[in-house]
C-alpha positions as CSV (number, residue, x, y, z in Angstrom):
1,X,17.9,11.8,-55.4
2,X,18.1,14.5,-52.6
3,X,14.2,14.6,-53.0
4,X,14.1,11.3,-53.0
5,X,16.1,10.5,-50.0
6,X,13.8,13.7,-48.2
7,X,10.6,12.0,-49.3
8,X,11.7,8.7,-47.5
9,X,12.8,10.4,-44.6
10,X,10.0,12.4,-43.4
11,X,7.4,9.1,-43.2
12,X,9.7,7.2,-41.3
13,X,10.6,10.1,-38.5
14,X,6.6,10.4,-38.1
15,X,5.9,6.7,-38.0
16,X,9.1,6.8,-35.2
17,X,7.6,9.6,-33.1
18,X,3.8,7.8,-33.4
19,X,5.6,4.7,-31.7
20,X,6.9,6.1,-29.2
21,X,3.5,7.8,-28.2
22,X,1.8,4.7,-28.6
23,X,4.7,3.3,-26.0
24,X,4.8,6.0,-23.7
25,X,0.5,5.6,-23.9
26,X,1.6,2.0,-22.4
27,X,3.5,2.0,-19.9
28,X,1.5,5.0,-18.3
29,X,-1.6,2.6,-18.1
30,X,0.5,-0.3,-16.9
31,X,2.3,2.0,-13.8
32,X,-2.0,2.7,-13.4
33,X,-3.3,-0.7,-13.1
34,X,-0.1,-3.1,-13.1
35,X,1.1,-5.4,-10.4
36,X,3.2,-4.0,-7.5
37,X,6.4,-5.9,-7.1
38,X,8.1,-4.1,-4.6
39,X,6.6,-3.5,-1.4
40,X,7.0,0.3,-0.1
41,X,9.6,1.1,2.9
42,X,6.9,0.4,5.7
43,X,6.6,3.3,7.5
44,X,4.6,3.3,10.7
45,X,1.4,3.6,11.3
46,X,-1.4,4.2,14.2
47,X,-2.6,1.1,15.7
48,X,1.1,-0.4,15.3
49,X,2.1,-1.9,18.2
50,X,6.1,-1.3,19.0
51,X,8.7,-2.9,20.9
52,X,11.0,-0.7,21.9
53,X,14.7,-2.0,23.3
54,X,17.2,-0.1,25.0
55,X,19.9,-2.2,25.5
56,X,21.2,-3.0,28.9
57,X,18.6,-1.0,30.3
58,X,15.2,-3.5,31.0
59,X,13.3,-0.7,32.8
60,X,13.4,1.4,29.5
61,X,12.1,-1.0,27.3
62,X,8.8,-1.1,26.9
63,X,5.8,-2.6,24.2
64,X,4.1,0.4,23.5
65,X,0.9,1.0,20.8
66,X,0.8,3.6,18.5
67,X,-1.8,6.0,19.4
68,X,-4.7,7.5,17.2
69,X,-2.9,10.5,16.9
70,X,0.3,8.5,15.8
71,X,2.3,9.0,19.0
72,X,4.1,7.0,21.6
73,X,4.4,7.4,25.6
74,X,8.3,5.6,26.6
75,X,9.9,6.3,29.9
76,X,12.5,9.3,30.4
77,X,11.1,11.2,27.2
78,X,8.0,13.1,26.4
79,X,5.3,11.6,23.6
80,X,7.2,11.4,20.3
81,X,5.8,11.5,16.8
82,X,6.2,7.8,15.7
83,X,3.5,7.5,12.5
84,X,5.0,8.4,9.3
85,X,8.5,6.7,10.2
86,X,10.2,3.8,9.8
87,X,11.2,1.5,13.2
88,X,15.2,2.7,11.9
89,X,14.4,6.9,11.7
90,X,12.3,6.5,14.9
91,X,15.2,4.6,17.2
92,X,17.5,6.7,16.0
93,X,15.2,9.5,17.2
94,X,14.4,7.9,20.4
95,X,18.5,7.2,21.5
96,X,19.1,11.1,20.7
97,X,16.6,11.9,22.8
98,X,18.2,9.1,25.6
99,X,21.7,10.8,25.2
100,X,20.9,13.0,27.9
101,X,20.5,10.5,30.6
102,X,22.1,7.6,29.4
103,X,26.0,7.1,27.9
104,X,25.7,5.8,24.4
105,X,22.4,4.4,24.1
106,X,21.4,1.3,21.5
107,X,18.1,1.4,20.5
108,X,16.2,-0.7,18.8
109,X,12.5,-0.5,17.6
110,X,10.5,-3.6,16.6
111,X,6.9,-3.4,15.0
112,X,4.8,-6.4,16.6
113,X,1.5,-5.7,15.2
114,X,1.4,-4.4,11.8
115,X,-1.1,-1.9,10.3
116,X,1.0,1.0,8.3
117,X,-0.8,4.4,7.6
118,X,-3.3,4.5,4.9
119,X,-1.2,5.3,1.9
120,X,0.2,2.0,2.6
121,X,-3.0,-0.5,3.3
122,X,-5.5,-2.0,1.5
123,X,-8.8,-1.2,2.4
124,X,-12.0,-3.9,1.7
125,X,-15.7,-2.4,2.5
126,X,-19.1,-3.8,1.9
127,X,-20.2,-6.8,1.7
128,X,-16.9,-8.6,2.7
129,X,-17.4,-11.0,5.4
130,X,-15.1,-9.2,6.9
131,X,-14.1,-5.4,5.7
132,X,-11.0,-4.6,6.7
133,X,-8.2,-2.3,6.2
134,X,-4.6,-4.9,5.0
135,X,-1.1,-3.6,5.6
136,X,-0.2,-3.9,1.6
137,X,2.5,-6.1,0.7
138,X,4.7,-6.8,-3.0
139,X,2.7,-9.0,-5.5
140,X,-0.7,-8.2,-3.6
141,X,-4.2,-9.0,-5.8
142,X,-7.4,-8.6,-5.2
143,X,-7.6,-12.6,-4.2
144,X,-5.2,-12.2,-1.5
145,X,-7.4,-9.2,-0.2
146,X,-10.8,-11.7,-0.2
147,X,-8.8,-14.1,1.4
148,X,-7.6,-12.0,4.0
149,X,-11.4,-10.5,4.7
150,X,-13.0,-14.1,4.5
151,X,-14.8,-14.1,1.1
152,X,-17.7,-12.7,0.3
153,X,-21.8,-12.7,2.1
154,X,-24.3,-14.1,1.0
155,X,-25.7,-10.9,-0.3
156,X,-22.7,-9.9,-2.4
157,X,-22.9,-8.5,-5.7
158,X,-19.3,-9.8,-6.7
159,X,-19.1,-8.9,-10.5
160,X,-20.2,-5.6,-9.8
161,X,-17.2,-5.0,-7.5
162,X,-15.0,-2.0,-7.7
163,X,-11.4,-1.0,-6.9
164,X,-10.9,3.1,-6.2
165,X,-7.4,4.1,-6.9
166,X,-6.1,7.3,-6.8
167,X,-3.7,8.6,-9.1
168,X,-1.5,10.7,-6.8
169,X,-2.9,13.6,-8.7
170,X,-6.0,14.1,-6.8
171,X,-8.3,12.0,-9.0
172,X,-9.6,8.8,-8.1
173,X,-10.3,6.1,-11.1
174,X,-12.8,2.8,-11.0
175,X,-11.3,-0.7,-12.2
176,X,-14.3,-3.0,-12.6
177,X,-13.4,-6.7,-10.9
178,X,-15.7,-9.9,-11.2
179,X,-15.4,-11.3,-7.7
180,X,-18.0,-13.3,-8.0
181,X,-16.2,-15.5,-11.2
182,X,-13.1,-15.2,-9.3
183,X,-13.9,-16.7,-6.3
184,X,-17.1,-18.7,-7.1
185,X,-15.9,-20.5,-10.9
186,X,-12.1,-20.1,-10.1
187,X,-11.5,-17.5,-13.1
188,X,-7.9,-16.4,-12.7
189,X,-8.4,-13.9,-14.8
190,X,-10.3,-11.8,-13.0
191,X,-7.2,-11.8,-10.3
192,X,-6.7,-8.0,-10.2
193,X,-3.4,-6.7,-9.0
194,X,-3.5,-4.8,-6.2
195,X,-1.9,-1.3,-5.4
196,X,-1.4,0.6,-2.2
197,X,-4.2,2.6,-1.6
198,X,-6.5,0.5,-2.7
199,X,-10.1,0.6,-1.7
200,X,-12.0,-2.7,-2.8
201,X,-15.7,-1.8,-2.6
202,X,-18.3,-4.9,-3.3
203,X,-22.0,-3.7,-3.4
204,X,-24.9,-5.5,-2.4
205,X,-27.0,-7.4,-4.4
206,X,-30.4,-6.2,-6.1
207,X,-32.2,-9.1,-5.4
């Protein structure tokens, strides 16, 4: 019986372990490819445009744009680093920095203008009617991205489009999308989730 119970045993452990390869196989593909439903702490980016708000003190606050090289100019302190942080980290940053000329300074930073550094867009080239980089937002697909660039030209070769995502390892992988059945016969299916990251490349047509 002690054999008997052994032979049992050993098929089922190895039948275990193969499902949970097959499962962990899964879920890897589906954190590759699958829907986004939580947007990412927006963290700020150049070409933001900031209100920042010193409270009872109107001459220090100022709408400012976030230069190319992700800085800020504001009154009383020298250019700060503002890409790379959220409106919270840099207004805490900013009324630290205040402390030396004003009692207890409130702070508060506002982004007006959104655009987010790249790890946090979606970018659109091609032949978009308008290729354009998207702040990325929860729940983002690939029709929300045409939408937001204006469809496609005339010269658009939409079932030959291509989403490059990177894998946070250094590699970059291709998802084939049919644009062209998506926005031309209404084929839902072909409604690709979106990542951040993203780059949605449509190539011209042959002919």
């Amino acid at each position: 019986m002690r054999w008997l119970t052994l032979l049992i045993a050993v098929p089922c452990l190895a039948l275990a372990a193969c499902a949970d390869m097959r499962s962990g196989d899964s879920s890897a593909t589906d954190a590759q490819i699958g829907r986004s439903d939580v947007s990412p702490v927006y963290q700020i980016g150049p070409g933001d445009q900031l209100q920042v708000f010193v409270w009872r003190n109107p001459e220090l606050s100022v709408t400012v744009p976030v230069r190319p090289d992700g800085r800020i100019s504001v009154p009383l302190i020298p250019d700060l680093q503002a890409a790379g942080k959220t409106a919270t980290q840099l207004a805490d940053e900013i009324s630290a920095s205040l402390k030396k000329y004003i009692q207890e300074p409130t702070v508060t930073v506002m982004i007006t203008n959104f655009v987010g550094p790249f790890s946090q867009q979606v970018r659109v080239v091609g032949e978009a009617a308008q290729p354009q980089a998207i702040p990325f937002r929860a729940n983002m697909s690939v029709l929300d991205v045409m939408i937001a660039a204006g469809g496609l030209t005339r010269y658009a070769a939409g079932n030959r489009a291509v989403i490059a995502r990177s894998d946070g390892k250094g590699h970059t992988h291709e998802l084939h999308v049919r644009l062209g059945d998506l926005l031309k016969d209404g084929d839902l299916s072909a409604n690709t989730a979106m990542l951040p990251g993203d780059v949605l490349i449509v190539p011209q047509s042959y002919f």
